[in-house]
Structure formats: C-alpha cells, structure tokens
C-alpha positions as CSV (number, residue, x, y, z in Angstrom):
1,X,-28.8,-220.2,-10.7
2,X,-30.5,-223.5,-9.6
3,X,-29.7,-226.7,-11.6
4,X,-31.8,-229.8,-11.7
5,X,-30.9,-232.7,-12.4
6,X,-32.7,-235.7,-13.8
7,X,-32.2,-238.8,-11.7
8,X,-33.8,-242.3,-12.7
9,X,-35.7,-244.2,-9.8
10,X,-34.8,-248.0,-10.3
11,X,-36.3,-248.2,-6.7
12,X,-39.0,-251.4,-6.5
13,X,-43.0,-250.0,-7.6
14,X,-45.4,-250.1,-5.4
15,X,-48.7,-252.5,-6.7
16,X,-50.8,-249.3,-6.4
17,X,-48.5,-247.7,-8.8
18,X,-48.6,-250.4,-10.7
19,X,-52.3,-250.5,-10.9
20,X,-52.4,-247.2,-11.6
21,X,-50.4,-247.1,-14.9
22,X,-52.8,-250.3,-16.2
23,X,-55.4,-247.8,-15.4
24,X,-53.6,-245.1,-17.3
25,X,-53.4,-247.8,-20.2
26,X,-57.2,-248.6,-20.3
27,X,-57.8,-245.2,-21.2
28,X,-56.6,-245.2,-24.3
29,X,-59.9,-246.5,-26.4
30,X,-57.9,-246.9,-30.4
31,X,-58.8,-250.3,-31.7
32,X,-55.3,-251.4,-32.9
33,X,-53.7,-250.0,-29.5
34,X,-56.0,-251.8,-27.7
35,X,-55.0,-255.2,-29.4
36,X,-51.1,-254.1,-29.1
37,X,-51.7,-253.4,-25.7
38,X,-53.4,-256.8,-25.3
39,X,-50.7,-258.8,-26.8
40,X,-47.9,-257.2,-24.5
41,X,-49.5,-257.4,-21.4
42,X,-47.4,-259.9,-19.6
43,X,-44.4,-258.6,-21.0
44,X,-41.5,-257.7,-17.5
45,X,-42.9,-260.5,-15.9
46,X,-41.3,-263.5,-18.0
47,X,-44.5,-264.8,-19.4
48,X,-44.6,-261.9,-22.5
49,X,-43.8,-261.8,-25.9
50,X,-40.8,-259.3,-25.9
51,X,-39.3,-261.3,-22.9
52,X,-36.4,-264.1,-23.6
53,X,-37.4,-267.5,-22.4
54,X,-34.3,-267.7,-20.3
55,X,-35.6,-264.2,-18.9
56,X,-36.7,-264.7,-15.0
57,X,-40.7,-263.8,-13.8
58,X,-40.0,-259.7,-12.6
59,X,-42.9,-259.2,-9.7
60,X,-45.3,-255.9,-10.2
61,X,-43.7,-254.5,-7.2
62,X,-39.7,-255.0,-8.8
63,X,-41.2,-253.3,-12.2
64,X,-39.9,-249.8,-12.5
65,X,-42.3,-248.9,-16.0
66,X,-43.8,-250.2,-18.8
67,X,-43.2,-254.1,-19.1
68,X,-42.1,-253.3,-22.6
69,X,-40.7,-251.0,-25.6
70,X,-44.1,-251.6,-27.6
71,X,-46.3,-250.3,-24.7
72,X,-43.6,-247.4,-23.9
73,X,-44.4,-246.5,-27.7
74,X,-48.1,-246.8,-27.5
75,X,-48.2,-244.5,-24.0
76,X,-46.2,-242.1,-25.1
77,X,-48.1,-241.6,-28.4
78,X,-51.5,-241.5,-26.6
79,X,-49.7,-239.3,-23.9
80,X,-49.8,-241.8,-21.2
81,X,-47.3,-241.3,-18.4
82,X,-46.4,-244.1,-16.0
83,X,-47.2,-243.0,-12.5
84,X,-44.3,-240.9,-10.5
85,X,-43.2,-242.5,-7.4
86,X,-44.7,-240.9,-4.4
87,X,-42.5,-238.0,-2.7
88,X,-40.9,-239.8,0.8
C-alpha cells in the first residue's frame, strides 16, 4: 500500500505565482467579496489591515499564500485555490 503524505511548502513564491493567485482572486465577481477583497489587499506585506504595526513588509516572492485569514475565507468559499508551486 502507498502512503502520501501531505507536506507544507514554506519555500519563497515565485512573482508569477503570485500574480497568478491575484488573478485567481479577480475572478470572483460577488459585490461584498469584491470590497472584502479590496480592503485586505495589502495584507502579508506590513501595510494591511490584519498586519500588526510592529509586523515587518513580507516581499511577494517570501509570501507562501493568501496575505490574510479574510482572503483564505473568501477563496475558499468561491473555490479559489492559491497556485501550487511548480514541480522541480
């Protein structure tokens, strides 16, 4: 019998990836999701409202998913995945 094992990748994002997840984002079209989405846009990089202000700026390419809990909600509910890392 095989076994598989999840493993979490904490490995730096590429800026395509990253791109590629906003782009995921921008297909959800709901109204209020939109203005959620909106509000937390800047949050992981140390600018956003869900980040401390002691919190220090997070580049796209360190960011390994959604900046926030609130966007996490909102793509999961809307069935957005953030993009898989690219097989090595």
């Amino acid at each position: 019998m095989d076994v598989v094992h999840e493993v979490r990748d904490d490995a730096p994002v590429p800026v395509t990836r990253w791109v590629e997840a906003m782009r995921r984002l921008n297909s959800i079209d709901d109204p209020l999701a939109r203005r959620l989405l909106k509000l937390h846009q800047n949050c992981g990089s140390g600018d956003g409202v869900c980040d401390d202000s002691g919190d220090d700026f997070v580049a796209i390419a360190q960011r390994a998913d959604w900046g926030c809990e609130t966007t996490d909600i909102i793509a999961t509910h809307f069935g957005v995945e953030y993009p898989e890392r690219p097989p090595r």
